[in-house]
C-alpha positions as YAML, in Angstrom:
chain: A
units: angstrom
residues:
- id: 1
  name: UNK
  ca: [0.00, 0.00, 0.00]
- id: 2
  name: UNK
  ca: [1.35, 3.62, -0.71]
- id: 3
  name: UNK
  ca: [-0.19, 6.58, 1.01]
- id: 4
  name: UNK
  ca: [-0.24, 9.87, -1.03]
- id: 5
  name: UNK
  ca: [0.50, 12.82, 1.24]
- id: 6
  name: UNK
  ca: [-0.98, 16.38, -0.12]
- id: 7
  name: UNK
  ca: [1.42, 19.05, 0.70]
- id: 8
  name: UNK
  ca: [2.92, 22.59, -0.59]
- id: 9
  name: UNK
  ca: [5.91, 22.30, -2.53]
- id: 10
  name: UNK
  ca: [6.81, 19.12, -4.71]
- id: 11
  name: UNK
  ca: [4.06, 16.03, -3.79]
- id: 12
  name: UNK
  ca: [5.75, 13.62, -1.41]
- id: 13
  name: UNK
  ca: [4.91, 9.61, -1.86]
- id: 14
  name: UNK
  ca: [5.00, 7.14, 1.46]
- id: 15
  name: UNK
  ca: [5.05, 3.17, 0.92]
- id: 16
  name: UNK
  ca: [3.19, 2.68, 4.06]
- id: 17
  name: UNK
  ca: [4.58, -1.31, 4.04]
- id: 18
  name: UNK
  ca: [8.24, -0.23, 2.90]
- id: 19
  name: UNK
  ca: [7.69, 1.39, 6.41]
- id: 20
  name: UNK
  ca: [7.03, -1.16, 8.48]
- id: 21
  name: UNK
  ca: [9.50, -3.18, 7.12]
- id: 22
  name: UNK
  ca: [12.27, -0.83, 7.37]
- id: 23
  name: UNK
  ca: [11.47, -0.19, 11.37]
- id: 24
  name: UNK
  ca: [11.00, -4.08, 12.96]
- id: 25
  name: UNK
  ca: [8.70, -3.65, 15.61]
- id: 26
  name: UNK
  ca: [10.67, -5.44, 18.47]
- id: 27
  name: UNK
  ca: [13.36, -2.38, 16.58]
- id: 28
  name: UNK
  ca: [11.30, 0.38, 17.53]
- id: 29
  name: UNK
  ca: [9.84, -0.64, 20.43]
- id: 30
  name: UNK
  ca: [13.14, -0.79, 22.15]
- id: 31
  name: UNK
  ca: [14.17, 2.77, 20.62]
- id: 32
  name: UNK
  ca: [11.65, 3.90, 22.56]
- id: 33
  name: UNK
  ca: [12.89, 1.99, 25.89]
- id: 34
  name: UNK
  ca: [10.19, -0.29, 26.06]
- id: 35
  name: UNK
  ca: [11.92, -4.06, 27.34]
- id: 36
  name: UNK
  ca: [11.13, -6.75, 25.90]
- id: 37
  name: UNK
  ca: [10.87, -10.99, 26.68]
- id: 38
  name: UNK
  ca: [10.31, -13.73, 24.34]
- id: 39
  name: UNK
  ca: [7.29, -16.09, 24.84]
- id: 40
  name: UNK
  ca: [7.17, -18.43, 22.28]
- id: 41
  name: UNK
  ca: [6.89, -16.50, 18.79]
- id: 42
  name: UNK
  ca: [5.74, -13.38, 20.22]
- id: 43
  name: UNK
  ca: [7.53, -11.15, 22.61]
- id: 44
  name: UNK
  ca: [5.87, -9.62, 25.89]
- id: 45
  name: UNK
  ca: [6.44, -6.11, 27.64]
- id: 46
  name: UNK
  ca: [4.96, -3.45, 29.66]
- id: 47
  name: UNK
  ca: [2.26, -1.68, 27.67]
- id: 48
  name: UNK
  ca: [3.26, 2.73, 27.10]
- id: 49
  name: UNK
  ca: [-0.36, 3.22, 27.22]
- id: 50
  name: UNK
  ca: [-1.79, 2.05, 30.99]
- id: 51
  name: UNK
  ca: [-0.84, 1.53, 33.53]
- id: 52
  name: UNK
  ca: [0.63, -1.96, 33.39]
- id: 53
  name: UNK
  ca: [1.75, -3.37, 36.38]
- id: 54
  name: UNK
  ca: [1.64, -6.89, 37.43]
- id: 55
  name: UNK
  ca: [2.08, -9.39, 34.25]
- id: 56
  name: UNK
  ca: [3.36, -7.25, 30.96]
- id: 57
  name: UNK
  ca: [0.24, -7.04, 29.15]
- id: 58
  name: UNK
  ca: [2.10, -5.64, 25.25]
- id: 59
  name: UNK
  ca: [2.26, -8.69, 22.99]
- id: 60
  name: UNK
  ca: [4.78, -8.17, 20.15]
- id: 61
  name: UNK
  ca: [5.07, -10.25, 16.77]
- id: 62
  name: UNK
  ca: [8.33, -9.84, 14.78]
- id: 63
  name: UNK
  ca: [6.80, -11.97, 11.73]
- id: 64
  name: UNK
  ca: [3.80, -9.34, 11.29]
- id: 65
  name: UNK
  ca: [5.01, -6.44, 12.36]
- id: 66
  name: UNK
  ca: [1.82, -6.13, 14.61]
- id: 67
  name: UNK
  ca: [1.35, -5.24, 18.42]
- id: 68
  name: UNK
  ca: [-1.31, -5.21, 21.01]
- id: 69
  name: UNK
  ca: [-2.36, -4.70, 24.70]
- id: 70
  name: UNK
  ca: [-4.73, -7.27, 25.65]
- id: 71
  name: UNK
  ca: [-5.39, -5.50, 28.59]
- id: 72
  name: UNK
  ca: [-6.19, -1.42, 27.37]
- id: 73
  name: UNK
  ca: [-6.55, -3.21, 23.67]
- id: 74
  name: UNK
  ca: [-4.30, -0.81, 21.97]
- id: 75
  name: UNK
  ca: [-3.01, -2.22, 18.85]
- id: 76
  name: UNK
  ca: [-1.44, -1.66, 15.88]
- id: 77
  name: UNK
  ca: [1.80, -2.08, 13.69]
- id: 78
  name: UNK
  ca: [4.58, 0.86, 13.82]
- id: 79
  name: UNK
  ca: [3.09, 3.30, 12.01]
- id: 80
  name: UNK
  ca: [0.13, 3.35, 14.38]
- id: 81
  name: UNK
  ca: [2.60, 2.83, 17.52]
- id: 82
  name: UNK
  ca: [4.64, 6.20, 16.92]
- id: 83
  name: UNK
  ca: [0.48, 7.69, 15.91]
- id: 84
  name: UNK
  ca: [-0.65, 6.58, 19.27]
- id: 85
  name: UNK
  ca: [2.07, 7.03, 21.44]
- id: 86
  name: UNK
  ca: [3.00, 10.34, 20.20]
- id: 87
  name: UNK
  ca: [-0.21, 11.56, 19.99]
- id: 88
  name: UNK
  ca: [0.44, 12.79, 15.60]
- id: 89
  name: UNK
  ca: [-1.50, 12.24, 12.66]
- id: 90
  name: UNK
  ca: [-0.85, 8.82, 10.60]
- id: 91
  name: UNK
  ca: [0.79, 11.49, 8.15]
- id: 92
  name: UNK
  ca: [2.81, 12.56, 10.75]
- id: 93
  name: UNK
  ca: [3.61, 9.40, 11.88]
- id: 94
  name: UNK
  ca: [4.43, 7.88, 8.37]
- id: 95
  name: UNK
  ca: [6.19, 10.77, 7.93]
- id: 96
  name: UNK
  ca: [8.36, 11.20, 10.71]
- id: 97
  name: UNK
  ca: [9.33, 6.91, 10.24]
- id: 98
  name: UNK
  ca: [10.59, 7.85, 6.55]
- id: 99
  name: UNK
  ca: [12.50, 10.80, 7.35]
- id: 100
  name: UNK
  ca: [14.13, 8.90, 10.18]
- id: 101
  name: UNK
  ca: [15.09, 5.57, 7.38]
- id: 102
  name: UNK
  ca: [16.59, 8.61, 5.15]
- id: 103
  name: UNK
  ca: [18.86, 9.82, 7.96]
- id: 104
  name: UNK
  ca: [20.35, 6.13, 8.32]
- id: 105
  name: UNK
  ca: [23.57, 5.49, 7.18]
- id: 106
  name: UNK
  ca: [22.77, 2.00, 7.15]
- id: 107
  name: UNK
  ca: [20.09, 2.38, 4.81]
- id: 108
  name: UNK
  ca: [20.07, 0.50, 1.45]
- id: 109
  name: UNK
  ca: [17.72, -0.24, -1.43]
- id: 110
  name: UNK
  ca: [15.94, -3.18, -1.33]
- id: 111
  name: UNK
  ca: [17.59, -6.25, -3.28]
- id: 112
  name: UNK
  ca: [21.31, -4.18, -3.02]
- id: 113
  name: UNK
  ca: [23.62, -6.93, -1.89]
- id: 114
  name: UNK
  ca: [26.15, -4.96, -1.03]
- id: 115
  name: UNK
  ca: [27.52, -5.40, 3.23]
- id: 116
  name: UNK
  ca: [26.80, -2.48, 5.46]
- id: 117
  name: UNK
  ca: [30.08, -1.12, 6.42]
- id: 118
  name: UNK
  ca: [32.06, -0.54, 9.94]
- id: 119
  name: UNK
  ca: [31.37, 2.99, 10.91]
- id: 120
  name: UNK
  ca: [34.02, 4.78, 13.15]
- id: 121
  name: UNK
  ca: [31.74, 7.11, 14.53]
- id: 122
  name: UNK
  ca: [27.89, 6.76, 16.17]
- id: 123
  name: UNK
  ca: [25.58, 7.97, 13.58]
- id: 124
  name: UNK
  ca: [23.01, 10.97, 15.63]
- id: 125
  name: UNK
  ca: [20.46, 12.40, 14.23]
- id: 126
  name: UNK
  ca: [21.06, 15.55, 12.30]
- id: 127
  name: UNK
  ca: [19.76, 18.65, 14.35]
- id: 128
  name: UNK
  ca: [19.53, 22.01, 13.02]
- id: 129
  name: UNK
  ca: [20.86, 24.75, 15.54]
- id: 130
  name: UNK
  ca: [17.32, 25.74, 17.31]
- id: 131
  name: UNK
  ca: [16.97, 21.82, 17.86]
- id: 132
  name: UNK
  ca: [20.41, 21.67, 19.37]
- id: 133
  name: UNK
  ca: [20.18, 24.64, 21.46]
- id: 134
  name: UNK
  ca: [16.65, 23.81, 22.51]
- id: 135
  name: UNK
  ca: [17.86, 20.49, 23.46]
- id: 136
  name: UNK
  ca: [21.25, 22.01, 25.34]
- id: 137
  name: UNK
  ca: [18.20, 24.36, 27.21]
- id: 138
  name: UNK
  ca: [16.19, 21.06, 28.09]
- id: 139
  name: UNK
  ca: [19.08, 19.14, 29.53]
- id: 140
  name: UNK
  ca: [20.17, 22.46, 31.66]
- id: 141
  name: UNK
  ca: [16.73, 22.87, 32.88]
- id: 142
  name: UNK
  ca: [16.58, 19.14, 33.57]
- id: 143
  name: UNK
  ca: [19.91, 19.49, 35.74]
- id: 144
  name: UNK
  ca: [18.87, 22.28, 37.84]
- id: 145
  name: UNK
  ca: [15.63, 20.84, 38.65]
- id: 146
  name: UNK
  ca: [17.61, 17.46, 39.74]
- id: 147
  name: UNK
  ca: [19.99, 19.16, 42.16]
- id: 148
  name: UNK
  ca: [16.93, 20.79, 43.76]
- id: 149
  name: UNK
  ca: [14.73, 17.74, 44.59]
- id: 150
  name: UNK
  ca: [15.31, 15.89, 47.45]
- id: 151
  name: UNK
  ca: [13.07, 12.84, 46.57]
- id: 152
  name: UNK
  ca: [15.01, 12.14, 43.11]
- id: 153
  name: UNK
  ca: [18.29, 12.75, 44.32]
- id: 154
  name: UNK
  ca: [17.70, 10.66, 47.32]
- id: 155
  name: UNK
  ca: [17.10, 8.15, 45.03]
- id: 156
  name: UNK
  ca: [20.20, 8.34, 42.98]
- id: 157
  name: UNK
  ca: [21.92, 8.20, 46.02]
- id: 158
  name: UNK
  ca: [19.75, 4.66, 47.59]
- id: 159
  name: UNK
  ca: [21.50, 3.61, 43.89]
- id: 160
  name: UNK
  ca: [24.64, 4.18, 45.25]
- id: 161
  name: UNK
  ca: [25.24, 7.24, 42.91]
- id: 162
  name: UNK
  ca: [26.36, 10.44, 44.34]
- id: 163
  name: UNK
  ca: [26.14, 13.81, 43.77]
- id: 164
  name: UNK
  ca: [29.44, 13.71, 41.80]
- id: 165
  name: UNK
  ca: [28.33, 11.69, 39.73]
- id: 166
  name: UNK
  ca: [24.74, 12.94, 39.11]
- id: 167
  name: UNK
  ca: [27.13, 16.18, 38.14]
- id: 168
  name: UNK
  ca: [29.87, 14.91, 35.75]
- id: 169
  name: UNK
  ca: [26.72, 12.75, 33.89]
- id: 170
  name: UNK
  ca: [24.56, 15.95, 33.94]
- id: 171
  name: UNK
  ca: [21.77, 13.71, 35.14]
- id: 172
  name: UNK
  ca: [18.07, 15.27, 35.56]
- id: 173
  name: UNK
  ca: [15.01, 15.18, 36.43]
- id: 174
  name: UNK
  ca: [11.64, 16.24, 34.26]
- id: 175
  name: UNK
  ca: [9.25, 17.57, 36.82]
- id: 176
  name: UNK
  ca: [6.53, 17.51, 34.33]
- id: 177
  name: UNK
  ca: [5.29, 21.07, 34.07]
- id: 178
  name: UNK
  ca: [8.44, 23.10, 33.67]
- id: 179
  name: UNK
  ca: [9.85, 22.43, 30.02]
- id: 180
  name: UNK
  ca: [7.24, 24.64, 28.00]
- id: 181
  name: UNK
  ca: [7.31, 27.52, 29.52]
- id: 182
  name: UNK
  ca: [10.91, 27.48, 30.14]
- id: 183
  name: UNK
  ca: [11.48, 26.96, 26.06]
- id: 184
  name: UNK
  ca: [9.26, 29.94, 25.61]
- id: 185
  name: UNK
  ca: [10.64, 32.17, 28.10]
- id: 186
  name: UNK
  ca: [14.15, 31.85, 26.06]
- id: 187
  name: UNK
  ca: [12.22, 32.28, 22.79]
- id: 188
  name: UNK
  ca: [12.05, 28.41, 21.48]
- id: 189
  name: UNK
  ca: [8.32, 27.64, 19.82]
- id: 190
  name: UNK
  ca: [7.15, 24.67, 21.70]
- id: 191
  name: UNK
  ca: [6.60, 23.12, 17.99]
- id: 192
  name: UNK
  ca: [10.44, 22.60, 17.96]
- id: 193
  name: UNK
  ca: [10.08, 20.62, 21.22]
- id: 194
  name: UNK
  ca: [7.40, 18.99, 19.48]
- id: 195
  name: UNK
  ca: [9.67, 17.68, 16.76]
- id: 196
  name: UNK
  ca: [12.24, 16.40, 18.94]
- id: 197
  name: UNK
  ca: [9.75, 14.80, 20.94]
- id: 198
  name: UNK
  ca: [10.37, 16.71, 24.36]
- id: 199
  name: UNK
  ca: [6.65, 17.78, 23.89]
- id: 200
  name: UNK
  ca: [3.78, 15.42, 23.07]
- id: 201
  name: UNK
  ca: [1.04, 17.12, 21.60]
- id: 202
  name: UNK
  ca: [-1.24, 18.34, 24.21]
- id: 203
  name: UNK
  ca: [1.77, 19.92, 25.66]
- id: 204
  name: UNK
  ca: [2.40, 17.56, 28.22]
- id: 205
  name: UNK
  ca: [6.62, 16.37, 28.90]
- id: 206
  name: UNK
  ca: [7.11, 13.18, 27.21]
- id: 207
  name: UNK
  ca: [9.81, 11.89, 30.13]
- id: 208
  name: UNK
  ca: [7.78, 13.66, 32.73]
- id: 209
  name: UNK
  ca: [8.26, 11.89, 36.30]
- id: 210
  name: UNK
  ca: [11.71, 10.54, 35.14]
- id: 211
  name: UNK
  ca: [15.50, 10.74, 36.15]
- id: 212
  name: UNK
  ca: [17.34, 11.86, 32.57]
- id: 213
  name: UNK
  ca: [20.06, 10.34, 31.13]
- id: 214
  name: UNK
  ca: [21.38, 12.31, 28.31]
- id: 215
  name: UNK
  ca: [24.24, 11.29, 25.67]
- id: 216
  name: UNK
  ca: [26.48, 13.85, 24.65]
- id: 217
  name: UNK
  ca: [28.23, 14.69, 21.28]
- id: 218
  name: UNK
  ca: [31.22, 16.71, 20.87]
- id: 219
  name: UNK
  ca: [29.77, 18.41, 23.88]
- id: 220
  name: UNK
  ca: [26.42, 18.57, 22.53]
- id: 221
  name: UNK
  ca: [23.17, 16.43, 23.84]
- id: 222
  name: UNK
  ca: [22.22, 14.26, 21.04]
- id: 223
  name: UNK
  ca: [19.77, 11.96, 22.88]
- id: 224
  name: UNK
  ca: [17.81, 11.85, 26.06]
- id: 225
  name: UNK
  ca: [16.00, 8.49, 27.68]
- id: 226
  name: UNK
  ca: [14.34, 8.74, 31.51]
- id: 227
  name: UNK
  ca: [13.92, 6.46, 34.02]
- id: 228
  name: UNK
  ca: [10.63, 6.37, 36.16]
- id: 229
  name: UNK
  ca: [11.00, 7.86, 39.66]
- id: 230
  name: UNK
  ca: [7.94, 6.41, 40.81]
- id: 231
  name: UNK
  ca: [7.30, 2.57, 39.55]
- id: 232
  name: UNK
  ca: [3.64, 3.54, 40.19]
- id: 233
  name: UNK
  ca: [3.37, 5.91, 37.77]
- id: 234
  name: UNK
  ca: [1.81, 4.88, 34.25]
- id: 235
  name: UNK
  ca: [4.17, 4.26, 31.56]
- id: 236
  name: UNK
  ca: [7.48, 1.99, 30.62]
- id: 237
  name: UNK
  ca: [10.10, 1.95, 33.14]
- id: 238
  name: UNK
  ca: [12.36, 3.16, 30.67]
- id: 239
  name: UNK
  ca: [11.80, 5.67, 27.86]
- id: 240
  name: UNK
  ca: [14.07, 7.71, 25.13]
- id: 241
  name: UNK
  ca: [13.00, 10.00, 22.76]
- id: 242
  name: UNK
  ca: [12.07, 9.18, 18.87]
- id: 243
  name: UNK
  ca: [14.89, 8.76, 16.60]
- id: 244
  name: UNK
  ca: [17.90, 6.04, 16.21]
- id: 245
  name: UNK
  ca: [18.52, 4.95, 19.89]
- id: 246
  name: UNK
  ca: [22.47, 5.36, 20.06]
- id: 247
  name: UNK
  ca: [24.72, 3.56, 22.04]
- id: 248
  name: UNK
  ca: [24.50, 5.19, 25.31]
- id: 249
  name: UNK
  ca: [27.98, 6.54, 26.59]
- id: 250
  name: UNK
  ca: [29.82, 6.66, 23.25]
- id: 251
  name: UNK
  ca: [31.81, 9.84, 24.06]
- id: 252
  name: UNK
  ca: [32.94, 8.31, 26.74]
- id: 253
  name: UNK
  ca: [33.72, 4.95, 25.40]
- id: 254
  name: UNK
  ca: [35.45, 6.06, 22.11]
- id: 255
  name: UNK
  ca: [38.71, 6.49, 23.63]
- id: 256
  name: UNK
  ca: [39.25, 2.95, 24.66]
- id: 257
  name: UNK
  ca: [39.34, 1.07, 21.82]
- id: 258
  name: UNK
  ca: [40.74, -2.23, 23.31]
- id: 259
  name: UNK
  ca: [37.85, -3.09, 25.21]
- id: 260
  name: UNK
  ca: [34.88, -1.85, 26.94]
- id: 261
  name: UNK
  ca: [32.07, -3.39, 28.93]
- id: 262
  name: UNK
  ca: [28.60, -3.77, 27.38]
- id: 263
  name: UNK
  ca: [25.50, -3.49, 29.61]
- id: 264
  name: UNK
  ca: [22.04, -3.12, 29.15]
- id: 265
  name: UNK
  ca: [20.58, -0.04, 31.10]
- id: 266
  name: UNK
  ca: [21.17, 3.34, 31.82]
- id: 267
  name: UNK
  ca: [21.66, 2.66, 35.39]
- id: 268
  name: UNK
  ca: [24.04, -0.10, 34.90]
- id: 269
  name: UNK
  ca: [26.07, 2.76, 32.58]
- id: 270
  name: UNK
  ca: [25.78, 4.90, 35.30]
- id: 271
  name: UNK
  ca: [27.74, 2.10, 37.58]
- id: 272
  name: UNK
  ca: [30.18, 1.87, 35.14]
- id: 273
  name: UNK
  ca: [30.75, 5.59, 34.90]
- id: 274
  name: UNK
  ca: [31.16, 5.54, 39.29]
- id: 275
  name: UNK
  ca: [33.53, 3.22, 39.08]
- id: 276
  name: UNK
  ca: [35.95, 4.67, 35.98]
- id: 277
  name: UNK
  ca: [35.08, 1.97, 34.08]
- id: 278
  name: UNK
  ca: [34.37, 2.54, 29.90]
- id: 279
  name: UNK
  ca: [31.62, 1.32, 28.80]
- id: 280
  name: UNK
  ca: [27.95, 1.58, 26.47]
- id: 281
  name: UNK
  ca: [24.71, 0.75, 27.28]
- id: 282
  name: UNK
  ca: [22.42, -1.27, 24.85]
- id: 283
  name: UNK
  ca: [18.93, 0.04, 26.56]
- id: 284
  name: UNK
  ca: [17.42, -2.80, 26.41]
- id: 285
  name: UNK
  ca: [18.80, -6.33, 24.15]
- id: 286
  name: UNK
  ca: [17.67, -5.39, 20.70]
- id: 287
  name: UNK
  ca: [21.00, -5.80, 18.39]
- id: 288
  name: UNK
  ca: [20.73, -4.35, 15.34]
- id: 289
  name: UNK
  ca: [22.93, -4.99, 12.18]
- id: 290
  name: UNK
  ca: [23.69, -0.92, 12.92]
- id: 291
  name: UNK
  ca: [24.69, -1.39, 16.51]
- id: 292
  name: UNK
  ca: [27.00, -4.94, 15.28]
- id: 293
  name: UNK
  ca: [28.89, -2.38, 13.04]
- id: 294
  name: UNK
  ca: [29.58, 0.09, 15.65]
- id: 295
  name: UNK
  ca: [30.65, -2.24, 18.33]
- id: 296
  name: UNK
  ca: [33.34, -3.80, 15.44]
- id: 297
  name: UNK
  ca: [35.41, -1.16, 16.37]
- id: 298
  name: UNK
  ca: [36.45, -2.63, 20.20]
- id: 299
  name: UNK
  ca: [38.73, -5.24, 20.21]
- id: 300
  name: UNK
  ca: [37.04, -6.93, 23.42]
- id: 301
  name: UNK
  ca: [33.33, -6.35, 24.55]
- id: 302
  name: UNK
  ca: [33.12, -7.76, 28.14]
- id: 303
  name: UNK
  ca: [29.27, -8.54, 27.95]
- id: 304
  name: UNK
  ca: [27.44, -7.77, 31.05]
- id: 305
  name: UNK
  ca: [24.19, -8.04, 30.23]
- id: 306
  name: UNK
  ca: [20.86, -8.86, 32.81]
- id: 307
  name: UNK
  ca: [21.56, -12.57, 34.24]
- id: 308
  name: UNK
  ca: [17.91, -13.27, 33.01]
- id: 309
  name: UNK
  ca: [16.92, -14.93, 30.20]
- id: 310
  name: UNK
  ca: [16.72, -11.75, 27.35]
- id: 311
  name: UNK
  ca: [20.11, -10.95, 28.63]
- id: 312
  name: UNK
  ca: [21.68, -14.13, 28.09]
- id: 313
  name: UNK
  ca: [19.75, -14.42, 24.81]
- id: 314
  name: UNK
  ca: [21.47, -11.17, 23.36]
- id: 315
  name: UNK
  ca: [24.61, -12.12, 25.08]
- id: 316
  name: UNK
  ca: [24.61, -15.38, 22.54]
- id: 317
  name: UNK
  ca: [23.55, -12.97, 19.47]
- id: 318
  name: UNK
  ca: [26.47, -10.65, 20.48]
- id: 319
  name: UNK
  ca: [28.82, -13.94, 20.48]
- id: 320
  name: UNK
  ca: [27.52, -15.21, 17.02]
- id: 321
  name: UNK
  ca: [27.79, -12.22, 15.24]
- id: 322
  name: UNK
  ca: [31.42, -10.86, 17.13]
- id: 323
  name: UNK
  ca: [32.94, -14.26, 17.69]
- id: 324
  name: UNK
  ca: [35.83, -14.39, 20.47]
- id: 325
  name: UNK
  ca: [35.92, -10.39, 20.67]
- id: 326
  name: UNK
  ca: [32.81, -11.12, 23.02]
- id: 327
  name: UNK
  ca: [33.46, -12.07, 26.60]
- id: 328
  name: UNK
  ca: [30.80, -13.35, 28.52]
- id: 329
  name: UNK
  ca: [30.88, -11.92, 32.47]
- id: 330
  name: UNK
  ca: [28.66, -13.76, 35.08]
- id: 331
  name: UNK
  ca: [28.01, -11.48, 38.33]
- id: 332
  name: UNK
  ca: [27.56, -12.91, 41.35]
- id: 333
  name: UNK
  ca: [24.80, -15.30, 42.13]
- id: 334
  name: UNK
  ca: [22.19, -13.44, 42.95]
- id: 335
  name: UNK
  ca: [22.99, -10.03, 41.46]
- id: 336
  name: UNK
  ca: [21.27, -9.26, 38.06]
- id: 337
  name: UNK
  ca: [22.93, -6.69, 36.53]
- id: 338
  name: UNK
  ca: [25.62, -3.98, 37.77]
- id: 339
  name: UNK
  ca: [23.55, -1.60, 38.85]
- id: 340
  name: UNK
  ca: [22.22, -4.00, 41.84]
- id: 341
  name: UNK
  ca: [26.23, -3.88, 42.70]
- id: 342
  name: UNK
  ca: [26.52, 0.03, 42.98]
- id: 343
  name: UNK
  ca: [24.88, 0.59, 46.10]
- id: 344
  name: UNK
  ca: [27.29, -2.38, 47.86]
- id: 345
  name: UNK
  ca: [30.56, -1.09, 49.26]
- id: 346
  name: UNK
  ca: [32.55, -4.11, 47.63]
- id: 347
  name: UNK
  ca: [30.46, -3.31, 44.95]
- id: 348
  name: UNK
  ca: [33.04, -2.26, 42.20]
- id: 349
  name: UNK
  ca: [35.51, -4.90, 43.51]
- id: 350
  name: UNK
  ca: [33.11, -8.05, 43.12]
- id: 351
  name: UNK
  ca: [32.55, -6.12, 39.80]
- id: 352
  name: UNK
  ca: [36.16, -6.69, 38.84]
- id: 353
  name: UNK
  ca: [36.73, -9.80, 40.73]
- id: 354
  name: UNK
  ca: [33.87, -11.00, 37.68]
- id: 355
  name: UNK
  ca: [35.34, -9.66, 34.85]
- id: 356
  name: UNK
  ca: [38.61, -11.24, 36.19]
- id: 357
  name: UNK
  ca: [37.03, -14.50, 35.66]
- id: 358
  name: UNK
  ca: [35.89, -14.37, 32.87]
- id: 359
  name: UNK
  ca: [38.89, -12.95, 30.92]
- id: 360
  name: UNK
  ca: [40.67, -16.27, 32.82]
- id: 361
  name: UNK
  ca: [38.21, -18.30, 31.25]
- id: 362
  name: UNK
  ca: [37.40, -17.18, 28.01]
- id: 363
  name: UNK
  ca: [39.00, -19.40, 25.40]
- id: 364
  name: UNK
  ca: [41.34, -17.27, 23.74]
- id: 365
  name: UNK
  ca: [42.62, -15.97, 26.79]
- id: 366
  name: UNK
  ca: [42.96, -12.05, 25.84]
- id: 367
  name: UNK
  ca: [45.00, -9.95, 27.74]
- id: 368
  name: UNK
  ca: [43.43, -7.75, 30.47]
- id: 369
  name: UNK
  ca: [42.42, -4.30, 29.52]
...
């Protein structure tokens, strides 16, 4: 199917199913931080659009490209996902999907055989100075807010990360109510915010209630994904803004190019980044043939994914596609991921004690970073 959109200025032609195929659901799903499980053929999360607590309620089906909540019965394949969730037009939708496949440097015409290459650097999206400067403003606004409320950085800290920290990451907090009127008092429209998709459509913060991770470039934020503050509150636990996710913590990670360790979450980054240690975050287990290009350029990739059983599913993805460059770590018994270690004071030495063991036993024996 091809949808016709009626504009000013030259006519402008969508393949609606070139789409779809071009953005994999389970793909975009996890762009926008939503985790998710396999069950069978399908995959299971927590549903953007209720309240879902208790049993994930967001079935997933890589073969059709289709989605639904059997709970709020939302449903719908990607085009209607970025629609709903973003509250936009399906010609906005559609629209903002194609413009996103153009910006890949991945992207290839159909039947072109030719292999994707190894990029050296993390592809971002391309911003336009307002949308840089509005999202430098949002991240500054974010930070100031953070370093002023007690209950979120009380909670960074019950996460074993301190103030220096929260400062050298630029970590925030979106109160909810702020960003809008903050834009406009520096002279932003809110329809820029719109477009990056700080603002849903009614206004409303799209990461309101949530810690803020941002990812820098060349000083710049590129990317921002938030973290829930209260696990009551509706919504994924995790959630980034439209666009390519990037690896988070590339800046930081560039300039180690024999190894760095791989985790899954911003928090586990953020455990990393206490203890000096370089490293990316996946958010979530999606690997993409885009994300197995960048991570080519590391000669070791200590794998530290969730001991459950996505984690040690994208762990063995990571290992078929990278070979001996990928080194399994188990944590502790017990411990899931290395953010459940930052709070312990041995923390970052049973962290290295693991990575010990498994550069000891990986079969080619590399030598240790």
């Amino acid at each position: 199917m091809t949808a016709r959109f009626a504009r000013s200025g030259p006519p402008t032609h969508i393949d609606a199913e070139r789409l779809r195929q071009a953005h994999p659901i389970a793909d975009l799903l996890a762009r926008y931080g939503i985790a998710l499980r396999r069950s069978g053929t399908a995959l299971v999360g927590r549903c953007p659009f209720h309240a879902d607590g208790g049993r994930p309620n967001l079935t997933v089906f890589p073969r059709s490209g289709r989605w639904v909540c059997f709970r709020c019965q939302a449903r719908g394949d990607a085009i209607d996902f970025v629609q709903q969730l973003e509250h936009l037009t399906f010609r906005q939708a559609a629209e903002r999907l194609s413009a996103e496949a153009a910006r890949s440097p991945f992207a290839r015409r159909r039947g072109d055989p030719s292999p994707r290459p190894t990029r050296s650097a993390e592809p971002t999206a391309r911003r336009d100075p307002t949308q840089t400067a509005v999202l430098a403003a949002t991240v500054e606004l974010y930070k100031s807010r953070l370093l002023s409320d007690p209950a979120a950085l009380a909670y960074l800290a019950g996460r074993g990360f301190g103030r220096d920290l929260v400062e050298r990451a630029q970590l925030g907090y979106a109160a909810g109510d702020e960003l809008g009127p903050s834009l406009l008092r520096r002279g932003y429209a809110p329809s820029v915010a719109r477009r990056l998709g700080l603002l849903r459509s009614d206004g409303r913060e799209m990461l309101a209630g949530r810690i803020v991770v941002p990812q820098f470039r060349q000083g710049q934020p590129v990317w921002l994904i938030g973290r829930l503050l209260d696990p009551g509150r509706d919504g994924p636990r995790y959630l980034g803004l439209p666009g390519r996710k990037p690896l988070l913590g590339w800046g930081e990670a560039r300039p180690a190019p024999r190894g760095v360790c791989l985790v899954e979450g911003p928090m586990d980054l953020l455990a990393l980044r206490q203890w000096g240690v370089p490293g990316l975050a996946l958010c979530g287990t999606g690997v993409s043939p885009a994300t197995l290009d960048l991570l080519g350029r590391w000669e070791r990739l200590y794998a530290v994914l969730d001991a459950d059983a996505a984690g040690r599913a994208a762990t063995a993805r990571l290992v078929e596609a990278l070979g001996s460059r990928v080194i399994p770590v188990a944590l502790p018994p017990g411990i899931k991921d290395p953010a459940e270690l930052a709070p312990l004071p041995d923390g970052h030495a049973l962290f290295r004690a693991a990575i010990r063991q498994a550069v000891a036993t990986h079969p080619t024996r590399p030598a240790a970073a």
